[in-house]
C-alpha positions as CSV (number, residue, x, y, z in Angstrom):
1,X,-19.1,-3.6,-11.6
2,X,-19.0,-5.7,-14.4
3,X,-22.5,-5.5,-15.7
4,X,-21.8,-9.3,-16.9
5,X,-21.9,-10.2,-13.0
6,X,-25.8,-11.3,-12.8
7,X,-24.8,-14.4,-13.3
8,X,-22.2,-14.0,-10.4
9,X,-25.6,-12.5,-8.3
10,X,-27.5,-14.9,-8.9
11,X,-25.3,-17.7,-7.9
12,X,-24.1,-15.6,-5.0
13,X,-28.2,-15.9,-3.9
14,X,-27.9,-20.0,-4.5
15,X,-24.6,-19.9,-2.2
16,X,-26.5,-18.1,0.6
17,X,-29.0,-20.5,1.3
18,X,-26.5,-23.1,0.4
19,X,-24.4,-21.6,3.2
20,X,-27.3,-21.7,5.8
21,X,-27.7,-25.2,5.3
22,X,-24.7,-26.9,3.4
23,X,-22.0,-29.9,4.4
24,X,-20.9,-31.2,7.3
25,X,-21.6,-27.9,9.3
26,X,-23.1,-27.4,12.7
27,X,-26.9,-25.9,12.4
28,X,-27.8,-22.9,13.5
29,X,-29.6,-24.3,16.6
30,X,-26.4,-26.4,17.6
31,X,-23.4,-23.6,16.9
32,X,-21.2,-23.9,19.5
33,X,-18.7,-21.1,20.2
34,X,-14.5,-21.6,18.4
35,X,-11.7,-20.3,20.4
36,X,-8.5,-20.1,17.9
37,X,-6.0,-20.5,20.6
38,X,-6.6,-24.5,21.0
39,X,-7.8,-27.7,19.2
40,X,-10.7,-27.8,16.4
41,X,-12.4,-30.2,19.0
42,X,-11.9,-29.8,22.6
43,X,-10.9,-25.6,22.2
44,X,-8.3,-26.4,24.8
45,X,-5.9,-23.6,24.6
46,X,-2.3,-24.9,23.2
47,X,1.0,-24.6,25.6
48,X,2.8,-21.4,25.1
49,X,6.5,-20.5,25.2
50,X,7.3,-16.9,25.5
51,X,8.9,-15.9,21.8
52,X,12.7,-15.2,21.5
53,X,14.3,-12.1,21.5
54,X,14.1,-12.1,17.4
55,X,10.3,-14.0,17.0
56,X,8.3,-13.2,14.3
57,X,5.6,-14.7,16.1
58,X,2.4,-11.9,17.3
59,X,0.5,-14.1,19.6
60,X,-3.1,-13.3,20.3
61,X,-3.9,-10.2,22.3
62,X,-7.5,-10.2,22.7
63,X,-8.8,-13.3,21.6
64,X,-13.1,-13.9,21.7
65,X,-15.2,-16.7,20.7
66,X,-16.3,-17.0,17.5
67,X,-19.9,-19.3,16.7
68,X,-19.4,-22.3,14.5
69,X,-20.7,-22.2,11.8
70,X,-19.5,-25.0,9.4
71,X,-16.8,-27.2,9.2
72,X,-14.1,-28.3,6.6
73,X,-13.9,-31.9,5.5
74,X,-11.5,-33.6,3.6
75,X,-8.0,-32.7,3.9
76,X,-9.5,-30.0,5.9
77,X,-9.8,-32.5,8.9
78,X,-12.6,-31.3,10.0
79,X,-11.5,-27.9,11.2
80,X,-14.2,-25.6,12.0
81,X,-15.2,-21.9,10.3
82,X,-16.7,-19.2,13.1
83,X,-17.5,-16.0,12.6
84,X,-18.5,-13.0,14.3
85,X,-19.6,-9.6,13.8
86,X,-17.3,-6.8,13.9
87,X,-17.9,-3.7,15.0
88,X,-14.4,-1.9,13.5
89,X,-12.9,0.2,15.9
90,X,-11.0,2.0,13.3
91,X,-13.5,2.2,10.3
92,X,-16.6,2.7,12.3
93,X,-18.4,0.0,10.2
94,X,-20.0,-3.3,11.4
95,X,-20.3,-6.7,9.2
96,X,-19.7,-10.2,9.7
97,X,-16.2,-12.0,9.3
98,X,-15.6,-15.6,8.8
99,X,-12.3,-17.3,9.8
100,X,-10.9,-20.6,9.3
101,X,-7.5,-22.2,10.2
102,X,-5.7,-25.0,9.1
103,X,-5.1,-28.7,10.1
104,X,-1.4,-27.7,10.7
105,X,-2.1,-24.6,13.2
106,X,-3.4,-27.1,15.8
107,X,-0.5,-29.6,15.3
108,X,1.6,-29.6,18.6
109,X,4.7,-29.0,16.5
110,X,3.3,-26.0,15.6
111,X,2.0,-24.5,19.2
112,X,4.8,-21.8,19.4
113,X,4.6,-20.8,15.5
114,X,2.9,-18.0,13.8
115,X,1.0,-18.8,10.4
116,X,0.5,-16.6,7.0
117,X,-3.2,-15.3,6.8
118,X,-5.0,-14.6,3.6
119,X,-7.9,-12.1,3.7
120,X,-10.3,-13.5,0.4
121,X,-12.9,-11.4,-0.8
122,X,-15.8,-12.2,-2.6
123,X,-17.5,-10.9,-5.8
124,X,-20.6,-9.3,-6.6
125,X,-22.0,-7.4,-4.2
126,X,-20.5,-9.8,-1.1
127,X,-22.9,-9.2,1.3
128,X,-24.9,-10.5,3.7
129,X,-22.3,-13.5,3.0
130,X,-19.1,-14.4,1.9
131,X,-19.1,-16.8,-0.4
132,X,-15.8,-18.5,0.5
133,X,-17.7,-19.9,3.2
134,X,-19.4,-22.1,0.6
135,X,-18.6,-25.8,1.4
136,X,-19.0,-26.5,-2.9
137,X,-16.5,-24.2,-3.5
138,X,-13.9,-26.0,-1.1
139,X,-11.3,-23.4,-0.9
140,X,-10.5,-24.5,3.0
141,X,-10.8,-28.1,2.0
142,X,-8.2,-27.3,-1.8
143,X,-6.2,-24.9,0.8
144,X,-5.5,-28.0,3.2
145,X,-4.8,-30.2,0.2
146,X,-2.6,-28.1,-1.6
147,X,-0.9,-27.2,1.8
148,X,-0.6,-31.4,2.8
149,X,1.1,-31.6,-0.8
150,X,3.6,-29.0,-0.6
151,X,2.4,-26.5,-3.2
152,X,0.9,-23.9,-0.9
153,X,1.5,-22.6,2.7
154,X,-1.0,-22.9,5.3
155,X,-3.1,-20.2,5.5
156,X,-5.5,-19.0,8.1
157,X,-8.2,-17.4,5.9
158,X,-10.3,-14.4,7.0
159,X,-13.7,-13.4,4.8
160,X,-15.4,-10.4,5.6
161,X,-18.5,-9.3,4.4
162,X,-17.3,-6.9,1.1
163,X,-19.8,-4.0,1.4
164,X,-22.4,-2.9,3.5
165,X,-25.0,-3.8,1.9
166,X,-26.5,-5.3,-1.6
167,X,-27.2,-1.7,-3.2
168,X,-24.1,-0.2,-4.6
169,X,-20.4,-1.0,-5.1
170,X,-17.7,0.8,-2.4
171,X,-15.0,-0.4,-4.6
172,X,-13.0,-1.7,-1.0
173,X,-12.5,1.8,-0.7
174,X,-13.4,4.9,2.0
175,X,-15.7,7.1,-0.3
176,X,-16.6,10.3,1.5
177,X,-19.6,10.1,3.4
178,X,-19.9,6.3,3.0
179,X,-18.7,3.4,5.2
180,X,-15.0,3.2,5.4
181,X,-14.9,0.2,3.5
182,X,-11.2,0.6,3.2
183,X,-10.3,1.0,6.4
184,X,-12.5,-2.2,7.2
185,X,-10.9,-4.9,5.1
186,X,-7.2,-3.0,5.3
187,X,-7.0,-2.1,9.3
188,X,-10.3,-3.9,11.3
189,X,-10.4,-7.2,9.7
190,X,-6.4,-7.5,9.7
191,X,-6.6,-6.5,13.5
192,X,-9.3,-9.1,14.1
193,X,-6.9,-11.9,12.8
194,X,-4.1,-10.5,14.8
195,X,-6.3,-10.4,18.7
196,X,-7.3,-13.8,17.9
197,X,-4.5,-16.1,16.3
198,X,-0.6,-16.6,16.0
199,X,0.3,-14.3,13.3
200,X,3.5,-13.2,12.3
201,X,4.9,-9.4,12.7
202,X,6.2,-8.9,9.0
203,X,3.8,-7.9,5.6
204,X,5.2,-11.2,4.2
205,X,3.0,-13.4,5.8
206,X,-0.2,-11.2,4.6
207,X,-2.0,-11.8,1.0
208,X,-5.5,-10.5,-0.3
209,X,-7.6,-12.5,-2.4
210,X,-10.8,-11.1,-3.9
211,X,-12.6,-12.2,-7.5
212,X,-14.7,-9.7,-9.5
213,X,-15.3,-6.6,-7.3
214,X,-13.5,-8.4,-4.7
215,X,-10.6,-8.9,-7.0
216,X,-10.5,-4.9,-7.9
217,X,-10.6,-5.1,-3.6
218,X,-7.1,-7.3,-3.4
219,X,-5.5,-5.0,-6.2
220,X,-5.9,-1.6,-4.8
221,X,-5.3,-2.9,-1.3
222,X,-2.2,-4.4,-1.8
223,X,-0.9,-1.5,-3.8
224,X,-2.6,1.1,-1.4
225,X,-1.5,-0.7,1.6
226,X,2.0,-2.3,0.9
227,X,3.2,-2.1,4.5
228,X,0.3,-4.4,5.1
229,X,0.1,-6.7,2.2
230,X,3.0,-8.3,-0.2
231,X,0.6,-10.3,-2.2
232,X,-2.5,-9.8,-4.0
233,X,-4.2,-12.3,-5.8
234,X,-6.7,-10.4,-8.1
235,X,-9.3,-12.6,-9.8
236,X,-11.1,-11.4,-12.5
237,X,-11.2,-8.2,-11.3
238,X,-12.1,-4.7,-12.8
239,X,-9.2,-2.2,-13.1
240,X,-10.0,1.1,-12.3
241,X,-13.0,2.6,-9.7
242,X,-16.4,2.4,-11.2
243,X,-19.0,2.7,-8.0
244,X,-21.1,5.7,-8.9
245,X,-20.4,6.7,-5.4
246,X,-17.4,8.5,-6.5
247,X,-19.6,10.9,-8.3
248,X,-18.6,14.6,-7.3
249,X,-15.1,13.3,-5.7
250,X,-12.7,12.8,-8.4
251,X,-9.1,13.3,-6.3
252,X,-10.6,10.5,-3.8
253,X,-11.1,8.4,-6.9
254,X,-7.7,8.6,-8.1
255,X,-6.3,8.0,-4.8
256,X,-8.3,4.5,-4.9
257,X,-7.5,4.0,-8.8
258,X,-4.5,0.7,-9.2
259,X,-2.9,2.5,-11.7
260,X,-2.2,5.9,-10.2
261,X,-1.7,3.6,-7.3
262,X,0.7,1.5,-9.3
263,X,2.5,4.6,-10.6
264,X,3.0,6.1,-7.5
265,X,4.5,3.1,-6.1
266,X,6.7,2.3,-9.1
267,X,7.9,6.0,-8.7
268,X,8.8,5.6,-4.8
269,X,11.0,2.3,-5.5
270,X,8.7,-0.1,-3.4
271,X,8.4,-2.0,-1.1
272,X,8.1,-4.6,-3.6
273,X,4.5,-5.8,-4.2
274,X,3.3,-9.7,-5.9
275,X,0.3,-9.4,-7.7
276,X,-1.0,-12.9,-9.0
277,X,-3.6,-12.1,-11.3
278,X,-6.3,-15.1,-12.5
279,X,-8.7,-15.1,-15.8
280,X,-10.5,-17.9,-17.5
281,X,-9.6,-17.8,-20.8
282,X,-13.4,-17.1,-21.7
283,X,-13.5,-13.5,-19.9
284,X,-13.0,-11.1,-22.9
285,X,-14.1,-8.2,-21.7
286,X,-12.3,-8.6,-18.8
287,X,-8.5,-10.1,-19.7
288,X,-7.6,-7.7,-22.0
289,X,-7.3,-4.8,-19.1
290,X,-5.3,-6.7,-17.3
291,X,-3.0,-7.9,-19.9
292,X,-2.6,-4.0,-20.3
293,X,-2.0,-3.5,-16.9
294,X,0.3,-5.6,-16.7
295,X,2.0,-4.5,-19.7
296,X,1.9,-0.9,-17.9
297,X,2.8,-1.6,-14.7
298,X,4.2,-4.6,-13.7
299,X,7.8,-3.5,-13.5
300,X,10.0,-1.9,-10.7
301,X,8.5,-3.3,-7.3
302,X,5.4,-4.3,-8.7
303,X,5.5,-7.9,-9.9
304,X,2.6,-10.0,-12.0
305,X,2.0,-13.3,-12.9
306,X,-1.0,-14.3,-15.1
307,X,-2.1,-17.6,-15.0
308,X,-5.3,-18.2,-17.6
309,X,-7.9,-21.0,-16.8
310,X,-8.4,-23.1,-19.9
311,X,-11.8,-22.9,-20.9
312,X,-12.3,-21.0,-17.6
313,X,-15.2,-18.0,-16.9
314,X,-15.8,-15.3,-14.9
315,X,-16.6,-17.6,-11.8
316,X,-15.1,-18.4,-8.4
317,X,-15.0,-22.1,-9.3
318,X,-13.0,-20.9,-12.1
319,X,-10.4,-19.1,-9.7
320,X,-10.4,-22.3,-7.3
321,X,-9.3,-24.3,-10.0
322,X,-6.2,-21.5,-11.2
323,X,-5.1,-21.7,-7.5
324,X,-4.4,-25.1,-7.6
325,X,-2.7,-25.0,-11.0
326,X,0.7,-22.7,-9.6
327,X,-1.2,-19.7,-8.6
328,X,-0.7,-20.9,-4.6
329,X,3.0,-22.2,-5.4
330,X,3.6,-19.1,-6.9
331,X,2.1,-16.9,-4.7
332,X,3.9,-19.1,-1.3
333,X,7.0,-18.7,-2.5
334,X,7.2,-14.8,-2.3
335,X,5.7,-15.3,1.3
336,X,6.7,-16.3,4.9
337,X,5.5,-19.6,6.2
338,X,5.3,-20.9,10.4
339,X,8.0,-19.5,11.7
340,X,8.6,-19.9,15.5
């Protein structure tokens, strides 16, 4: 993707080691297995009342344990992050996938409600790791802030590895005879969420998050996928396919391209779609395609919002910072929150 990413590469390199060893984690030799059903502590499983006739509420189905592998301070209460390695039943690909939960999911007021879910991609290539993890980026820890101060919903937040590997860009998407990317993030990792926590049974309770490559990720998907997702929130991100996978399968292309994708949906009257696009004010290659996107397409069903980081870059600290200044008030206020 954008070929102004090495920098994005090379801190995605720093953020893997820091992952393996950062904050006030569990080490590798300690990890100790998460169950989402019950307390951050004891993972004592939370009394359940069978939902009403009209719930929104999806409890778990097939719930598994995930290993620990760090935990959120601050406002984050020291909540842990597992992960696991999925083997998608649907796409047919394996990766890892991180989770975390908030503070307020474990509160006994709370035991019988269903929580919004964010999947957030990373950019760059986004494998082995998901930066999101990253205990200096604090996006669990801003999320639980932001969430204690009334500006955002809590979120549980899913992080999937973004492609399968760190030689070529998938572009989120299922090129022919590659890894169904695609059908990873959009069916298996949404799935995931759903065996193991309280969800809710309606697409407005599910965002997308993704910067860079990731953020192309959250744009198509939510357009691609509107039963699934109601909000994206696309950092950064390129506009159109540019993984020179693609190469020799131009109709799959255009079926994976936002602004066919926009078109098409604009065309069909909806369902209505929230996209909540980021930039630092110092990505000029980048902001000026998605000024014109928006210019383009953000009409009918499909609604924007730019926010622009002052002095900001092409850098997830960058997009941390927009989040907490109205991106995630914004972005809560088209969605569903714990609902019983």
């Amino acid at each position: 993707m954008h070929k102004a990413l090495f920098r994005t590469v090379i801190a995605l390199i720093a953020l893997t080691v820091l992952a393996a060893t950062a904050g006030c984690g569990t080490s590798a030799s300690q990890a100790s297995p998460v169950r989402f059903g019950g307390g951050p502590k004891t993972g004592a499983s939370l009394h359940r009342t069978p939902p009403g006739k009209h719930s929104l509420v999806q409890w778990p189905t097939r719930p598994i344990s995930f290993t620990e592998e760090s935990r959120v301070g601050g406002a984050g209460q020291n909540t842990p992050i597992g992960v696991t390695t999925l083997h998608g039943p649907k796409s047919g690909f394996t990766g890892k996938v991180w989770v975390w939960a908030p503070p307020e999911y474990y509160e006994k007021r709370n035991a019988n409600k269903g929580f919004p879910v964010m999947e957030a991609l990373p950019g760059s290539y986004g494998y082995p790791v998901n930066y999101w993890i990253g205990s200096d980026l604090k996006l669990e820890e801003n999320l639980a802030q932001w969430s204690k101060n009334g500006t955002s919903l809590p979120f549980i937040v899913v992080m999937p590895v973004l492609n399968p590997n760190d030689k070529q860009y998938y572009d989120g998407s299922d090129i022919p005879g590659q890894p169904k990317i695609g059908t990873w993030l959009s069916k298996d990792v949404p799935d995931l969420v759903r065996q193991n926590f309280r969800t809710l049974k309606t697409r407005d309770a599910w965002a997308i998050m993704g910067s860079s490559s990731g953020g192309f990720a959250a744009l198509k998907n939510v357009l691609q996928n509107p039963e699934t997702f109601k909000v994206a929130i696309p950092n950064g991100p390129d506009i159109v396919p540019d993984s020179p996978l693609w190469n020799g399968h131009a109709k799959e292309e255009r079926d994976n391209n936002p602004e066919v994708l926009a078109r098409r949906l604009i065309a069909r009257g909806g369902p209505p779609v929230y996209l909540a696009f980021q930039d630092g004010s110092r990505e000029y290659t980048v902001l000026p395609k998605v000024r014109k996107f928006i210019r383009q397409y953000g009409h009918g069903p499909v609604h924007t919002r730019l926010h622009i980081v002052p002095n900001g870059t092409h850098s997830a600290g960058t997009y941390v910072q927009g989040l907490g200044e109205g991106t995630m008030q914004w972005v809560s206020a088209q969605m569903t929150g714990p609902t019983a």
